[in-house]
Biotite code that builds the C-alpha atoms (Angstrom):
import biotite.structure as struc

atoms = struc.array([
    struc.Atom([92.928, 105.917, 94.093], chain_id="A", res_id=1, res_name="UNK", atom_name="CA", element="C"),
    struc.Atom([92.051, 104.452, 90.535], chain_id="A", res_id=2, res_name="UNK", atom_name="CA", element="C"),
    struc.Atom([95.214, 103.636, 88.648], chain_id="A", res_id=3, res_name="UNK", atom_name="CA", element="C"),
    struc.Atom([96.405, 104.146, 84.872], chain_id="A", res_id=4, res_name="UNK", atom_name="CA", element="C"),
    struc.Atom([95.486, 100.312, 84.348], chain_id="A", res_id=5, res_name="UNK", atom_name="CA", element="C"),
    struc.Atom([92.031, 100.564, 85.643], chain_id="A", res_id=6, res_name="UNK", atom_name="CA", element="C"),
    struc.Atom([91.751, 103.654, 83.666], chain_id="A", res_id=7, res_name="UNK", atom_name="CA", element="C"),
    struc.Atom([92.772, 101.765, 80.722], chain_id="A", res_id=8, res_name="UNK", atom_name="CA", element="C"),
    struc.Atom([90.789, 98.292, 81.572], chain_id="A", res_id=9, res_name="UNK", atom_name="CA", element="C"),
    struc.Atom([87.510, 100.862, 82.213], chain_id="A", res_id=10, res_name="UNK", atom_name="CA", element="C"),
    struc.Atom([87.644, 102.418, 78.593], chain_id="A", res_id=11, res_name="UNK", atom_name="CA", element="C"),
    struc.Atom([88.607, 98.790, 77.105], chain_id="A", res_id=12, res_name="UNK", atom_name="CA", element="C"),
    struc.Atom([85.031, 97.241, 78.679], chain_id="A", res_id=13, res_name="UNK", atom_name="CA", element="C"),
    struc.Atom([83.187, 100.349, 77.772], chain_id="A", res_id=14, res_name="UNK", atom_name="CA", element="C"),
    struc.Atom([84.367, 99.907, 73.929], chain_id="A", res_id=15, res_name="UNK", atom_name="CA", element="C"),
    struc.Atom([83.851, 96.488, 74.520], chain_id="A", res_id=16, res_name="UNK", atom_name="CA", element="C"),
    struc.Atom([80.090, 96.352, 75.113], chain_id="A", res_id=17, res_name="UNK", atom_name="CA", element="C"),
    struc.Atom([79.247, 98.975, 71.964], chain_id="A", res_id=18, res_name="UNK", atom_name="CA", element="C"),
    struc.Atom([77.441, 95.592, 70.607], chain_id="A", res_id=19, res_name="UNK", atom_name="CA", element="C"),
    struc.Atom([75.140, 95.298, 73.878], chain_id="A", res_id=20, res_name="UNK", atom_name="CA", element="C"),
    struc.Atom([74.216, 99.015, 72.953], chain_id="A", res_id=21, res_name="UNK", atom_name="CA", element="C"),
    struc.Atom([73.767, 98.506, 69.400], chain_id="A", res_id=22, res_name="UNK", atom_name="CA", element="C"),
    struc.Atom([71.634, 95.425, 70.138], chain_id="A", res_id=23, res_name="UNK", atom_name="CA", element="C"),
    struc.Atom([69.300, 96.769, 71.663], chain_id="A", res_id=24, res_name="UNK", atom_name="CA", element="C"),
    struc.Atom([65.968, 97.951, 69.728], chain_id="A", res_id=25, res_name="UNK", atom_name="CA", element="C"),
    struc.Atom([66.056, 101.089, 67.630], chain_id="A", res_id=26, res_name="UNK", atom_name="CA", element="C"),
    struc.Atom([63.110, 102.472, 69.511], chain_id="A", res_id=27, res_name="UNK", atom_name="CA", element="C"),
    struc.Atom([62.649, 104.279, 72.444], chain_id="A", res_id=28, res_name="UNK", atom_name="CA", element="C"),
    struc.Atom([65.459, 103.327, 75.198], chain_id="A", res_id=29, res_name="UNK", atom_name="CA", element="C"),
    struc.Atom([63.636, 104.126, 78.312], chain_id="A", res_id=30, res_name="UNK", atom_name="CA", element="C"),
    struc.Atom([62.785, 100.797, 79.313], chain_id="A", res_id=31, res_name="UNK", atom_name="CA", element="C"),
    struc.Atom([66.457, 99.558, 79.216], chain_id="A", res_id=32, res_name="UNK", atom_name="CA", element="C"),
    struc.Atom([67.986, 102.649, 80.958], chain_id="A", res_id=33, res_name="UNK", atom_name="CA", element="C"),
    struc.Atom([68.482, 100.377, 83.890], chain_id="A", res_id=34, res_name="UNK", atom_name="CA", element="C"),
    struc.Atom([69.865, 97.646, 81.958], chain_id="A", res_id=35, res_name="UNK", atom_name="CA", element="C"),
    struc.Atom([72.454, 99.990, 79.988], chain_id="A", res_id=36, res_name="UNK", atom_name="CA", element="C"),
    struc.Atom([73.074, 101.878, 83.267], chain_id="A", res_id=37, res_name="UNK", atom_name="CA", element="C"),
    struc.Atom([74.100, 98.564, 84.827], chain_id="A", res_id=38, res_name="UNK", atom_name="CA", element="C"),
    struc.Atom([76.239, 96.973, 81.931], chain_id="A", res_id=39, res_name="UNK", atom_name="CA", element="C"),
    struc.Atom([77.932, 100.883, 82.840], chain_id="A", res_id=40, res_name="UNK", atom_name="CA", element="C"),
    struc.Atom([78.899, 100.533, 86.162], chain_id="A", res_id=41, res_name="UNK", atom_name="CA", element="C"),
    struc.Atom([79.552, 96.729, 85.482], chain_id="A", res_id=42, res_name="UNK", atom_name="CA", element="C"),
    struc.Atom([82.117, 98.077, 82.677], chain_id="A", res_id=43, res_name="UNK", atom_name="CA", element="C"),
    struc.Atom([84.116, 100.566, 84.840], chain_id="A", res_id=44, res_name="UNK", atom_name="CA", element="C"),
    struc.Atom([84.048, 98.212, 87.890], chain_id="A", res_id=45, res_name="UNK", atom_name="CA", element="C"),
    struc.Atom([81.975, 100.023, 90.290], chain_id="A", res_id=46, res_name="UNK", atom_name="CA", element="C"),
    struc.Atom([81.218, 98.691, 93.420], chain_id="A", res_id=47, res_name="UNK", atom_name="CA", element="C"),
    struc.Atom([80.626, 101.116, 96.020], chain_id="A", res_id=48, res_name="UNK", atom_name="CA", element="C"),
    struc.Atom([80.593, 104.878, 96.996], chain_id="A", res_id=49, res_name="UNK", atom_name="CA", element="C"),
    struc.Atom([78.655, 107.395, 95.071], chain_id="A", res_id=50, res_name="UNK", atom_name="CA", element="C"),
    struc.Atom([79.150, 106.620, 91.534], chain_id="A", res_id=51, res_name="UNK", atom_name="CA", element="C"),
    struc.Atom([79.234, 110.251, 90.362], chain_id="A", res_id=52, res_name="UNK", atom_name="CA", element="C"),
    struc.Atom([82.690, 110.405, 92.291], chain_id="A", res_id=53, res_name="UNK", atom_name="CA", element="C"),
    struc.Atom([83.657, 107.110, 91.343], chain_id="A", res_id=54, res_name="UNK", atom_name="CA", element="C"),
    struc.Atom([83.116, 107.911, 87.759], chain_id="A", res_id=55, res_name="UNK", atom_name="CA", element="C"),
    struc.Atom([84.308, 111.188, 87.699], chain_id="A", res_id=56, res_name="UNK", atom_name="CA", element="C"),
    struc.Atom([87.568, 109.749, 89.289], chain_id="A", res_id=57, res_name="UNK", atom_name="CA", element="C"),
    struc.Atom([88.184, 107.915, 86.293], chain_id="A", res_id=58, res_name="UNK", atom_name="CA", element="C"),
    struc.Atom([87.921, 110.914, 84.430], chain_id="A", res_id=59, res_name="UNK", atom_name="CA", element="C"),
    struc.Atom([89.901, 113.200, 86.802], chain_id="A", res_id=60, res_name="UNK", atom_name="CA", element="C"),
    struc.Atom([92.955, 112.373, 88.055], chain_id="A", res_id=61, res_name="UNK", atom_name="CA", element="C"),
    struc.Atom([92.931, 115.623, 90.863], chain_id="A", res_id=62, res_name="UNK", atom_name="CA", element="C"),
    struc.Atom([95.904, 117.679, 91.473], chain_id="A", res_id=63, res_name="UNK", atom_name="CA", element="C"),
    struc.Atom([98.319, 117.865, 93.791], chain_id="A", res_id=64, res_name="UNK", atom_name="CA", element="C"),
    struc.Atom([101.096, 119.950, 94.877], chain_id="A", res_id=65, res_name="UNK", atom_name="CA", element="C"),
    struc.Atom([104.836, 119.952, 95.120], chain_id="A", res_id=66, res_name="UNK", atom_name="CA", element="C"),
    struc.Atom([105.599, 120.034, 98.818], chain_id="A", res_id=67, res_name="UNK", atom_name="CA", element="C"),
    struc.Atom([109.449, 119.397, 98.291], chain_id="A", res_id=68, res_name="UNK", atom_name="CA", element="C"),
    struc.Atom([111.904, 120.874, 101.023], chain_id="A", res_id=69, res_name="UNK", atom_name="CA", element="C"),
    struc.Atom([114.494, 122.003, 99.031], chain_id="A", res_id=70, res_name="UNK", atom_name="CA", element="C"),
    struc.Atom([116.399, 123.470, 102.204], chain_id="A", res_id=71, res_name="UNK", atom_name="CA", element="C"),
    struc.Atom([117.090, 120.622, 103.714], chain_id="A", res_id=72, res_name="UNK", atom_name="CA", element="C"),
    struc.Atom([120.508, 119.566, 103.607], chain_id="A", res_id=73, res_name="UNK", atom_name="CA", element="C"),
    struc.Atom([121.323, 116.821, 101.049], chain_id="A", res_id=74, res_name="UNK", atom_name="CA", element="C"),
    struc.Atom([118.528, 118.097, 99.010], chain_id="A", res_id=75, res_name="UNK", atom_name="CA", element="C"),
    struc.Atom([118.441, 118.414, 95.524], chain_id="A", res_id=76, res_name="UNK", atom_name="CA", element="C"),
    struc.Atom([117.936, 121.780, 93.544], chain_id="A", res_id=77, res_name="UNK", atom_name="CA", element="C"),
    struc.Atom([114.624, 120.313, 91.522], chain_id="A", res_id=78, res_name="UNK", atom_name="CA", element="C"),
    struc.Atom([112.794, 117.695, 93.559], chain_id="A", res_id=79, res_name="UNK", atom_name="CA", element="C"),
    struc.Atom([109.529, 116.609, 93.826], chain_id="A", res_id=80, res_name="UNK", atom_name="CA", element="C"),
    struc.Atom([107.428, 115.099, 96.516], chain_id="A", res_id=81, res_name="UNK", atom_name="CA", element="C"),
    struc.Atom([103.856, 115.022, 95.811], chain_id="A", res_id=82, res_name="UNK", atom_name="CA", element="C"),
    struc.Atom([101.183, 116.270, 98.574], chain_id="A", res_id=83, res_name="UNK", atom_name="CA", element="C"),
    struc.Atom([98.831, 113.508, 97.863], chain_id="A", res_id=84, res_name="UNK", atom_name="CA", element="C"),
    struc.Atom([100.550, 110.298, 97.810], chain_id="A", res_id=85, res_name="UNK", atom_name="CA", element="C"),
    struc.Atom([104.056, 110.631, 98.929], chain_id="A", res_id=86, res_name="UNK", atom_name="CA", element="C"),
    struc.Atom([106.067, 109.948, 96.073], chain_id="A", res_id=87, res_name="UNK", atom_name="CA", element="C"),
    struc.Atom([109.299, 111.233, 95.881], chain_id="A", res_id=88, res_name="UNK", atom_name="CA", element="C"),
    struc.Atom([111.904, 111.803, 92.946], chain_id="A", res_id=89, res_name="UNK", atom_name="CA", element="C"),
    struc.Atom([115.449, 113.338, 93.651], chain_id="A", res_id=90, res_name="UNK", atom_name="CA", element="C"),
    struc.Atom([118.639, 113.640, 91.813], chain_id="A", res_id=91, res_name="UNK", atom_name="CA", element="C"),
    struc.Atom([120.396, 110.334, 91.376], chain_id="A", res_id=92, res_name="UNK", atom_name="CA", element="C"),
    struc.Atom([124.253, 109.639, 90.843], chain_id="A", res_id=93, res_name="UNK", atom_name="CA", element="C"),
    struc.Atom([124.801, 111.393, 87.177], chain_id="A", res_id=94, res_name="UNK", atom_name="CA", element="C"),
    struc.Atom([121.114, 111.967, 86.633], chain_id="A", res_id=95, res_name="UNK", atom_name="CA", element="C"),
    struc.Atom([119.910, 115.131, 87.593], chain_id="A", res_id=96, res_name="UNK", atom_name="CA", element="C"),
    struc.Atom([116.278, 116.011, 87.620], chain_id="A", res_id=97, res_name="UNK", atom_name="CA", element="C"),
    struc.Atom([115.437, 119.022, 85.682], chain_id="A", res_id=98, res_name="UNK", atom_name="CA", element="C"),
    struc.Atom([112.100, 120.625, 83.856], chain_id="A", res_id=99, res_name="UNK", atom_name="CA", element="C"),
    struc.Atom([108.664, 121.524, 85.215], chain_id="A", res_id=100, res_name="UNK", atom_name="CA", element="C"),
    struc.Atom([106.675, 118.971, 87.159], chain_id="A", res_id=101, res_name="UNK", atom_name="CA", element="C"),
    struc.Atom([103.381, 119.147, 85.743], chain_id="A", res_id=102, res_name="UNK", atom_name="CA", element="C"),
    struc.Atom([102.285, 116.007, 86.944], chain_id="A", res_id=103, res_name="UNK", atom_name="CA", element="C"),
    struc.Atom([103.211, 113.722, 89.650], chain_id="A", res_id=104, res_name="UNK", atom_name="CA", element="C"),
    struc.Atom([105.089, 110.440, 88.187], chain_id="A", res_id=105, res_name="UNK", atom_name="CA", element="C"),
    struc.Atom([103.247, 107.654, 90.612], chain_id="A", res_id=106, res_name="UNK", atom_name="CA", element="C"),
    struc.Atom([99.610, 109.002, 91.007], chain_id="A", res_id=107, res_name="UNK", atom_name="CA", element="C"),
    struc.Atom([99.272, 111.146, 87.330], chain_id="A", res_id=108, res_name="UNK", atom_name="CA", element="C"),
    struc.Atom([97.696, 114.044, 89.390], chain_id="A", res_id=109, res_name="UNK", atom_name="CA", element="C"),
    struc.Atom([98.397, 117.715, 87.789], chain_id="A", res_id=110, res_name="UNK", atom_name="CA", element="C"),
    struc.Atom([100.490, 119.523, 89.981], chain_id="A", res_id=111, res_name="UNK", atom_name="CA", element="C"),
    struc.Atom([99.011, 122.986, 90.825], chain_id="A", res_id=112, res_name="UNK", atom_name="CA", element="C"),
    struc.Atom([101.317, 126.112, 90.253], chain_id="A", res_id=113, res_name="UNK", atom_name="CA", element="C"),
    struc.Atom([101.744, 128.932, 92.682], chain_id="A", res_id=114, res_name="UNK", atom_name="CA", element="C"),
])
């Protein structure tokens, strides 16, 4: 699972290498489509699987779902446990969760609706 901070690190290198772009001849690109798809996959810290997941994982953070049991005893009335990975937020002494979980707090995944 790619995190916030390599999401963040990912755009940083991409902005980061606009001069290796610029640099390069005003003329036809073809012959450095290798080199600029490289300094890509260099930039977003690819290093195996197929890149059009890989890269579209940066993009996408999924979804998930809400697969809280709120009938089990001791549970809380607006919980959240996400389907994907695990985490779990209940009602704390004098805190109680309320609102819509549109997104899980740990993994950033949208949280699909009914």
């Amino acid at each position: 699972m790619i995190s916030d901070e390599q999401r963040r690190e990912a755009a940083a290198s991409l902005r980061g290498s606009r001069g290796f772009f610029n640099s390069l001849p005003r003329t036809v690109l073809e012959p450095f489509i290798f080199d600029i798809f490289e300094r890509v996959l260099e930039c977003v810290g690819y290093t195996e699987c197929n890149v059009f997941d890989y890269l579209a994982d940066l993009v996408d953070r999924g979804e998930c779902e809400n697969v809280y049991d709120g009938s089990v005893q001791d549970s809380c009335d607006n919980g959240f446990l996400c389907s994907v990975c695990g985490c779990k937020v209940e009602d704390e002494e004098h805190y109680r969760v309320s609102g819509v979980w549109n997104y899980c707090p740990q993994c950033g995944r949208k949280v699909r609706h009914g």
